[in-house]
C-alpha positions as CSV (number, residue, x, y, z in Angstrom):
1,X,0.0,0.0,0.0
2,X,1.4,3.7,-0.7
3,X,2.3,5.3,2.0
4,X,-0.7,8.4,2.7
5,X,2.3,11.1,3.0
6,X,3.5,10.2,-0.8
7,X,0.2,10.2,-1.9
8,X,0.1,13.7,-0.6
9,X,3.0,14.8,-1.8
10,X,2.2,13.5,-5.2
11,X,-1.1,15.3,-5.4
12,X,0.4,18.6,-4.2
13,X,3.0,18.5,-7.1
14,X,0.3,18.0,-9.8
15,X,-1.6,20.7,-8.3
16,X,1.5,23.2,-8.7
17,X,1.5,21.9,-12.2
18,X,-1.9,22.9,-13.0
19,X,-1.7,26.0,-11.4
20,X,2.0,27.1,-13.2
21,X,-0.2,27.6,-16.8
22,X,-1.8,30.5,-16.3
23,X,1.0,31.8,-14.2
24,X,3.2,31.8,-16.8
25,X,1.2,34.1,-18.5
26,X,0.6,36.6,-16.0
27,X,4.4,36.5,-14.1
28,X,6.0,38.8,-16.6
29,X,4.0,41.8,-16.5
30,X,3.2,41.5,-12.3
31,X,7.8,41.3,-12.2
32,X,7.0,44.9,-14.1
33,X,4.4,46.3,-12.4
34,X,6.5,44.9,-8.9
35,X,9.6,46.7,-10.2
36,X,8.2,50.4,-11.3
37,X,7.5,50.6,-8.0
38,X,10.7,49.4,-6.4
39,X,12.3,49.7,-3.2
40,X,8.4,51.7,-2.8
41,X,7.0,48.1,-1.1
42,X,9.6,47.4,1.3
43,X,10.5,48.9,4.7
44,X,14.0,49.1,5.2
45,X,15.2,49.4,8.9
46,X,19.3,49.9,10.2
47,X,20.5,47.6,12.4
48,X,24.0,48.4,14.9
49,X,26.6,46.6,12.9
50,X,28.6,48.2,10.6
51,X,28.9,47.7,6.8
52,X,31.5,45.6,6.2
53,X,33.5,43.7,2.9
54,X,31.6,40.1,3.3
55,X,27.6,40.5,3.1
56,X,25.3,38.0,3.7
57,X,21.3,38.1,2.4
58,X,19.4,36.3,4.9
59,X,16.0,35.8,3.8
60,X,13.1,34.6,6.9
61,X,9.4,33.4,7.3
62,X,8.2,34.2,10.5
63,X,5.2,35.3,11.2
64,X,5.3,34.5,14.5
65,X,8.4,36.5,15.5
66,X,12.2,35.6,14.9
67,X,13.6,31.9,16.1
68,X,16.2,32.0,18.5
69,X,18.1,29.7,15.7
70,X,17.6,32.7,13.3
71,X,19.1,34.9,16.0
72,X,21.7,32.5,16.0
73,X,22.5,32.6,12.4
74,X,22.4,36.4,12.6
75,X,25.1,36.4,15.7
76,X,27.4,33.6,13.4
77,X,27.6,35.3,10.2
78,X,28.4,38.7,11.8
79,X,31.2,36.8,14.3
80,X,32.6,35.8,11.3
81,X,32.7,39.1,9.5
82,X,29.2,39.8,7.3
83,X,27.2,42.2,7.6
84,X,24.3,40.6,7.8
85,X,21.2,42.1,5.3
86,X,17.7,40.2,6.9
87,X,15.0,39.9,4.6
88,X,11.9,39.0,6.3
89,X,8.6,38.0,3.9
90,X,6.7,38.9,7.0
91,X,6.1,41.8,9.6
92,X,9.2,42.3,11.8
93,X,8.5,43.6,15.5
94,X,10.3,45.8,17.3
95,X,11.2,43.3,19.8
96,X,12.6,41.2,16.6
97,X,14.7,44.5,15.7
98,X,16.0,45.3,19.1
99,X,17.0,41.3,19.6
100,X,19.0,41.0,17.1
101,X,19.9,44.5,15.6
102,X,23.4,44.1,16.8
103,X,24.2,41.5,14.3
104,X,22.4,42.9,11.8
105,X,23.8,45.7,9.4
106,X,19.9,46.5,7.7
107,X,16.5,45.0,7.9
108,X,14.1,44.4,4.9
109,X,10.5,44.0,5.1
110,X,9.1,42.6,2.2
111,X,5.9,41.1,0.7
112,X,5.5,37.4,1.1
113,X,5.6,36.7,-2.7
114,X,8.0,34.8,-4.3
115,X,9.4,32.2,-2.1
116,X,13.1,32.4,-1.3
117,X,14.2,33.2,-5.0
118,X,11.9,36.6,-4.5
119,X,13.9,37.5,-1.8
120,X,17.0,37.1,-2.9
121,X,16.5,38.9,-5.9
122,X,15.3,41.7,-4.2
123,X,18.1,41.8,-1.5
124,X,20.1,41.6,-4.5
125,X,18.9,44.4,-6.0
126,X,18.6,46.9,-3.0
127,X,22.5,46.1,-2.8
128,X,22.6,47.2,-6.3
129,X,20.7,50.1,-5.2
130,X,22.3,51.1,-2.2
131,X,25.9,51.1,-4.9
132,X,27.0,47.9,-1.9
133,X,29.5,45.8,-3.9
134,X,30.9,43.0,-1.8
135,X,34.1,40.9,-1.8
136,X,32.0,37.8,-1.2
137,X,28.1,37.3,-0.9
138,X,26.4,34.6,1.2
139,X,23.0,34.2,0.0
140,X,20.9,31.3,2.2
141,X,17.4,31.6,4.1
142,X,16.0,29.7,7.1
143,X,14.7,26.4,5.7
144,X,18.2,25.1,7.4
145,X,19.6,25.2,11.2
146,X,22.7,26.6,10.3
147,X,25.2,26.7,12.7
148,X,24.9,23.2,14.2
149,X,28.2,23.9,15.2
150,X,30.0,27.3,16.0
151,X,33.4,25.8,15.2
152,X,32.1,24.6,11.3
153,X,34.4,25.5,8.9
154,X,32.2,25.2,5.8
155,X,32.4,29.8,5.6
156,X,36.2,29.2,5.4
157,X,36.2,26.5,3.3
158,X,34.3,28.1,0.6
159,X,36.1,32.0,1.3
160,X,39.3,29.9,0.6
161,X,38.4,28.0,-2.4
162,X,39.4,29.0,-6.1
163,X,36.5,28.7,-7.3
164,X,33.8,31.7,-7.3
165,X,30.3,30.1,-7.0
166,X,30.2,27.8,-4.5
167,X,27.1,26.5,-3.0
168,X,27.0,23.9,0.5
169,X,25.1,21.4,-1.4
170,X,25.9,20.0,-5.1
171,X,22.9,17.5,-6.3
172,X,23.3,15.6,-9.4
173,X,21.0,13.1,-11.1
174,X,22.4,10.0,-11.8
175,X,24.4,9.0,-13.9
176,X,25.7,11.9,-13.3
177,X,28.6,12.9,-10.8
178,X,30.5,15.6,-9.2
179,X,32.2,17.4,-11.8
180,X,32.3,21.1,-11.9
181,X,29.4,22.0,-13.8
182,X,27.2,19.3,-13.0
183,X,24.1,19.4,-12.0
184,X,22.8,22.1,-9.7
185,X,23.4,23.7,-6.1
186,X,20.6,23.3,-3.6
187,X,18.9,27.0,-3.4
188,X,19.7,27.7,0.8
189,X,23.6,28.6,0.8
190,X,25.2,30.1,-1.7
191,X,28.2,32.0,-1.6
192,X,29.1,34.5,-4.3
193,X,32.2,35.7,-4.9
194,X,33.0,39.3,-6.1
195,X,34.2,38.3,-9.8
196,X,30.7,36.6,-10.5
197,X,29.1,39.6,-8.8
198,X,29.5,41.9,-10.9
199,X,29.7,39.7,-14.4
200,X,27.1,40.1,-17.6
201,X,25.5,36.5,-16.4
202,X,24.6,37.0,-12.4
203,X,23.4,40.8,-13.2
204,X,20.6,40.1,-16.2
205,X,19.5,36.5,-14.3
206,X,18.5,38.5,-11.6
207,X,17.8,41.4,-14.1
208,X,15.6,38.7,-15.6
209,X,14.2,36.8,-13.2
210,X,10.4,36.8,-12.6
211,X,9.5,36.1,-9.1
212,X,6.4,33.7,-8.6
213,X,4.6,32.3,-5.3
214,X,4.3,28.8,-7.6
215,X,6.3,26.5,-6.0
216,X,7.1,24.4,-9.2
217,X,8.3,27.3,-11.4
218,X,10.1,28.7,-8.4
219,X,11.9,25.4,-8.6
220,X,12.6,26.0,-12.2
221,X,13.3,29.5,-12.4
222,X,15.4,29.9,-9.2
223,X,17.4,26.5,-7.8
224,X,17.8,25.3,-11.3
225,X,18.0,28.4,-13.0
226,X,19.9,30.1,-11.5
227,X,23.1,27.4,-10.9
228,X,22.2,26.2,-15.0
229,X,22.6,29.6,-16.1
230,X,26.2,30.8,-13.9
231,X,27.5,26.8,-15.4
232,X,26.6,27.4,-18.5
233,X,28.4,30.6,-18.5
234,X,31.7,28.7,-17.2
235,X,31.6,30.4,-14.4
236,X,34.6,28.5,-11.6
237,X,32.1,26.6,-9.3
238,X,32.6,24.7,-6.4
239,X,30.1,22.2,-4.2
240,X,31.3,21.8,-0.9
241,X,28.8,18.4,-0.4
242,X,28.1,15.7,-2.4
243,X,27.0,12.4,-3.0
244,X,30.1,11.5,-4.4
245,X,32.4,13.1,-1.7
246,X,30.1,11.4,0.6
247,X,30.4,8.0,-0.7
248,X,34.3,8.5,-1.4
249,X,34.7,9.5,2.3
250,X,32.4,6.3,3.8
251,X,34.2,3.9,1.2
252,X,37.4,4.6,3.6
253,X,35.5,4.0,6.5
254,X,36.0,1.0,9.1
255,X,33.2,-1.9,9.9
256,X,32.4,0.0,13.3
257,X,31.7,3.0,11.4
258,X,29.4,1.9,8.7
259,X,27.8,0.4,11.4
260,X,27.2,3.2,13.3
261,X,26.1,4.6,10.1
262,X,23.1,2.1,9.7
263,X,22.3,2.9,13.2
264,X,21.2,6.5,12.7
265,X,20.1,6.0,9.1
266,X,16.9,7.3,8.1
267,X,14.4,5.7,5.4
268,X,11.3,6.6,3.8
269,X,11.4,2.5,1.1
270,X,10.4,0.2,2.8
271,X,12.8,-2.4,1.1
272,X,16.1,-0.6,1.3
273,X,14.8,0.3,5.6
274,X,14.7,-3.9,5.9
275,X,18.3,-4.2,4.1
276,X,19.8,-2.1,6.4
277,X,17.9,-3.7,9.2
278,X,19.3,-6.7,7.7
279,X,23.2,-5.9,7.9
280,X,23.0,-4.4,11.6
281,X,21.2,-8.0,12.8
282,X,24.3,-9.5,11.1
283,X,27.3,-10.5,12.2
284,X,29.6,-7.3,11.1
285,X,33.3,-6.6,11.2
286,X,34.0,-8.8,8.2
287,X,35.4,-7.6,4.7
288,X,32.1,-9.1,3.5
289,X,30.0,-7.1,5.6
290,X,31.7,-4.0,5.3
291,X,31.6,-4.4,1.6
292,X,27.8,-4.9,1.5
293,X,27.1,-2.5,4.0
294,X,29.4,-0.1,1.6
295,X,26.5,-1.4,-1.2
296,X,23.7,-0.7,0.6
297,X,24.8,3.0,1.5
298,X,25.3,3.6,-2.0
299,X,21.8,2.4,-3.0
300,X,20.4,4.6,-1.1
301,X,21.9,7.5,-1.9
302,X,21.3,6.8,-5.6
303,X,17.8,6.9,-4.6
304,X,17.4,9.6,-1.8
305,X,19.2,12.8,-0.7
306,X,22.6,11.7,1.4
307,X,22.3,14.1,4.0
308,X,18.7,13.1,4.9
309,X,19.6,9.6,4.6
310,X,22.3,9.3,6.4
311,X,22.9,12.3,8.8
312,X,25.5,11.0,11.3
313,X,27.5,10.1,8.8
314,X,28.0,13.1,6.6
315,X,28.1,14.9,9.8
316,X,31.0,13.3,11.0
317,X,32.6,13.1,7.6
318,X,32.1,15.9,5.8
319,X,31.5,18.2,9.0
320,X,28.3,19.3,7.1
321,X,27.2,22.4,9.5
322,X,23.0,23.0,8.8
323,X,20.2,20.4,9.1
324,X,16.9,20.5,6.6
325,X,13.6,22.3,8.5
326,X,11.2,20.8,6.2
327,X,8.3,18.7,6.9
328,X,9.1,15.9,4.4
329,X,8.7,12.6,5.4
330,X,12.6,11.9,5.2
331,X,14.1,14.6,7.0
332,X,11.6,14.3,10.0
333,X,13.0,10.8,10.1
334,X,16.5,12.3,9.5
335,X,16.0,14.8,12.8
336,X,14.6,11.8,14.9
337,X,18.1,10.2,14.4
338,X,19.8,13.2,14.5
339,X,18.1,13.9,17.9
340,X,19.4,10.2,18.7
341,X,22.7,10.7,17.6
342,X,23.3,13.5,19.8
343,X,21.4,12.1,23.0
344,X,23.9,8.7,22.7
345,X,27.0,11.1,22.3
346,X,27.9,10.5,18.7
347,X,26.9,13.5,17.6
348,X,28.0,16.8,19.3
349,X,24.9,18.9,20.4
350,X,24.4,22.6,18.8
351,X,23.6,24.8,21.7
352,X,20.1,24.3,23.4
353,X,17.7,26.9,21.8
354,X,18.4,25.5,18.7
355,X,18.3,21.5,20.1
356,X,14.7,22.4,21.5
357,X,13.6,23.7,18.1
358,X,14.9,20.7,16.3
359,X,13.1,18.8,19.1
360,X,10.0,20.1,18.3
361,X,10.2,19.8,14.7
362,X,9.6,16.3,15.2
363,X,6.7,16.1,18.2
C-alpha cells in the first residue's frame, strides 16, 4: 500500500503543475508592475553593525516573530565578519529588531511573494541600489539550522576555495557525478564571490528573473535556473557536499563506522529500511560485511538525498554544518536520528535553543 504522506505529496506537485499555466502568462508583466515601484514596497530598517566587505542576504518566514536559531544565524555570520542584510517575507516587530539588531547591518520588510528566490532577488537588487558591492556574498534563508556547530568551517572552506560560485550542497541526477558543472546547487547557501558579482551573467539572471509564489516554477526558475545559467556561462564553481564526496569518504571507512552509520540511518522505502535492518542483525566486522554495507549506502543515496539519509555520517565526515527544517517525510526521520545521535554522544549537540527547536520539529 502507498504510504498516505506520498500520496500527498504527489497530489500537491500535480496541483502546482496545474496552477504554473496560467502563471506563466501573468508572471512577466506583475515582475513589471512589482519593479516600477521598487524599493516603494519594502521597509527598510538599520540595524548596529557596521557595513562591512563580506555581506550575507538572509532571507526569513516568521510570522510568529524571529527563532532563536535565526538569532543564531544572525550572531554567526556577523562573528565571522558579514554584515548581515535580513529579509523577512513577513512583519518584523520591534522586539525582533531590538534582539537581534546588533548583528544585523539593515532589515528588509518585504511582501510574502516569491518564495526564497523573490527575496534574494530583491536583496540583490537593493544592494545594487544602495551602490554595496561586496568581496563575497552569502545568500541562504531559514529552511536550514545553520550553525549546528560554532566551530564549522564550511564559511572558510568556501572564502578559501578557487572557485567563485560555490554552494554547501551540489545534487546531481544520476548517472551523473561531481564534476564542476554538473548538476545544480541546492537554493539555501550560496556563496558568491565578487568576480561573479559583478559579471554580464549574475546581473541580467536576476535582471531577468520573474519572481512567482508557484512553488514548481520557483523550482525551475530559481534552484535550477539560477546554478544552469552561472555553469553554463563557465563560471569557476565549487560544491562543498556531495553524494560522491560522501560515498568516497564512507568507502574509507571501518566496519564499526558503517555500522554506526546504519544505526542512525533514516528511510522513507520500505525495502532498502529492511536491508539495512538486515546488515545491523548481522554478524559485522567482516570484509564481506563491510563491503555490502558499503553497497547498501550507496543504494540509497542513488535513490534519496545523502544528508537526509544518512545524517550521522556526513556529519562526522564531511562536518556538514545545517540540518533541513522541512516537513518531508525523510528529514523528519532524519532529525529523529539526529536527535538520537546526539542524546547517545555520537553527535555533538548545537547549543540548546536551537536542540529544543529541532526537538519540536519532530513532536
Amino acid at each position: 500500500m502507498i504510504p498516505g504522506w506520498k500520496i500527498r505529496r504527489e497530489l500537491e506537485t500535480a496541483r502546482q503543475q496545474l496552477q504554473a499555466i496560467p502563471e506563466r502568462l501573468i508572471g512577466p508583466a506583475r515582475q513589471r508592475r512589482l519593479d516600477s515601484r521598487f524599493p516603494g514596497d519594502f521597509r527598510v530598517v538599520n540595524g548596529v553593525a557596521p557595513l562591512r566587505s563580506k555581506v550575507a542576504i538572509f532571507l526569513v518566514y516568521q510570522p510568529r516573530g524571529l527563532s532563536a536559531s535565526a538569532v543564531a544565524t544572525c550572531r554567526h555570520l556577523s562573528e565571522r565578519g558579514y554584515s548581515v542584510v535580513l529579509v523577512a517575507n513577513s512583519p518584523l516587530s520591534a522586539v525582533d529588531e531590538q534582539t537581534v539588531g546588533r548583528w544585523v547591518w539593515r532589515f528588509v520588510e518585504r511582501p510574502n511573494f516569491g518564495y526564497d528566490f523573490g527575496g534574494y532577488r530583491d536583496g540583490i537588487r537593493l544592494l545594487w541600489h544602495w551602490s554595496v558591492s561586496p568581496e563575497c556574498l552569502i545568500v541562504l534563508n531559514d529552511s536550514v539550522w545553520f550553525p549546528l556547530d560554532h566551530n564549522e568551517t564550511m564559511l572558510g572552506t568556501m572564502e578559501s576555495s578557487r572557485a567563485d560560485f560555490l554552494g554547501a550542497l551540489r545534487h546531481v541526477d544520476l548517472p551523473g557525478s561531481d564534476t564542476e558543472h554538473a548538476g545544480i546547487f541546492l537554493s539555501y547557501f550560496f556563496l558568491i564571490k565578487r568576480p561573479v558579482l559583478t559579471s554580464e551573467v549574475f546581473i541580467n539572471y536576476w535582471n531577468n528573473y520573474v519572481s512567482t509564489s508557484n512553488k514548481y516554477l520557483t523550482v525551475r526558475r530559481g534552484e535550477r535556473g539560477f546554478s544552469r545559467a552561472l555553469f553554463a556561462a563557465g563560471v569557476s564553481s565549487e560544491g562543498l557536499y556531495s553524494r560522491d564526496r560522501f560515498m568516497a569518504a564512507v568507502e574509507q571507512q571501518p566496519a564499526d563506522f558503517l555500522r554506526q552509520t546504519l544505526t542512525y540511518g533514516a528511510y522513507t522505502d520500505p525495502d532498502l529500511a529492511s536491508q539495512g535492518e538486515a546488515l545491523l542483525q548481522a554478524e559485522g566486522g567482516s570484509q564481506a560485511w563491510r563491503a555490502q554495507a558499503i553497497a547498501h549506502i550507496r543504494a540509497v543515496v542513488n535513490k534519496r538525498n545523502f544528508h537526509s539519509s544518512f545524517c550521522f555520517a556526513s556529519i562526522r565526515l564531511l562536518g556538514i554544518p545545517l540540518l533541513k527544517k522541512n516537513r518531508g517525510e525523510l528529514q523528519v526521520r532524519m532529525r529523529r536520528q539526529y536527535l538520537r545521535a546526539v542524546q547517545a554522544g555520537d553527535l555533538p549537540a548545537p547549543e540548546p535553543a536551537v536542540l529544543a527547536e529541532i526537538a519540536a520539529s519532530v513532536r
